[in-house]
N, C-alpha and C positions, 0 to 999 in steps of 0.2 A: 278558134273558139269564139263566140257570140256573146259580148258580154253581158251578164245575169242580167236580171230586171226582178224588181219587186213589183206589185200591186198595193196600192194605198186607195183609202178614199178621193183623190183627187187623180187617178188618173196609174199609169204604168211610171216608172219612175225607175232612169238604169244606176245602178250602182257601182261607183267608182270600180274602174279597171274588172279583173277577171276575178270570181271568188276561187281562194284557193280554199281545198280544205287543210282547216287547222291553221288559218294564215294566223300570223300575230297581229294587233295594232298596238301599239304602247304610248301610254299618255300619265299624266302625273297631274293628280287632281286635288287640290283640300277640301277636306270633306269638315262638316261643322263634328264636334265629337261627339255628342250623343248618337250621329247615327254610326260614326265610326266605332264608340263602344258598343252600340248593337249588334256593328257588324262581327267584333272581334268576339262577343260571348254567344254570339249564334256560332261562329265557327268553331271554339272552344268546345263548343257542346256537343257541335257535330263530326267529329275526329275524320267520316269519309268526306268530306267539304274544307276548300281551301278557300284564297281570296279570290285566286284567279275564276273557279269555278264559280261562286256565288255574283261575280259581278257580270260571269256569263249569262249567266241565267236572268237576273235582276235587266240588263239591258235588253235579251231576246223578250221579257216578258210585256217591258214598254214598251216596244216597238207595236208587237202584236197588238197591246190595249192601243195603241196609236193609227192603228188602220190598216199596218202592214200586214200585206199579204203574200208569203213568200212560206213555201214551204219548208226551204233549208234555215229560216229563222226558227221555226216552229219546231222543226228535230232537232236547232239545237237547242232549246229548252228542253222540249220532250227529254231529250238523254240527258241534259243536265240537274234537270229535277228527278227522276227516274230511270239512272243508271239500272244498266244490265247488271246481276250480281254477277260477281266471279264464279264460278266451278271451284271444289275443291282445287282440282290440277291445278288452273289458271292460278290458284293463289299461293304454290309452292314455288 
């Protein structure tokens, strides 16, 4: 398999190793608190939104206003701001 490449304003640009889907990265950041209390009453209030999921979105969304141009960035915002709804079934 050919490893992914994004597009940016400066050029094509390969992206560390193979993208899996759904890969993890895990990192441990301090945040100042006012936006960590923004973050925590935005997710309070949005019961379908988690941390994981809002910091998904938050980072495909800079990338994108950053130049990047990768389509697998852009679905994963797209589905992260605009999740498919469940079907009744899918929700028993």
């Amino acid at each position: 398999m050919e490893p992914q490449t994004c597009k940016n304003k400066k050029g094509l640009t390969p992206l560390n190793g193979h993208v899996k889907k759904r890969s993890v990265v895990s990192f441990v950041s301090n945040i100042p608190a006012p936006l960590k209390a923004s973050m925590e009453a935005f997710i309070e209030s949005h019961p379908n939104w988690d941390q994981y999921r809002f910091v998904q979105a938050a980072v495909a969304r800079f990338l994108i206003q950053q130049g990047i141009e990768s389509s697998l960035i852009s679905r994963l915002y797209v589905e992260n701001v605009f999740p498919q709804k469940l079907s009744k079934r899918e929700m028993l």
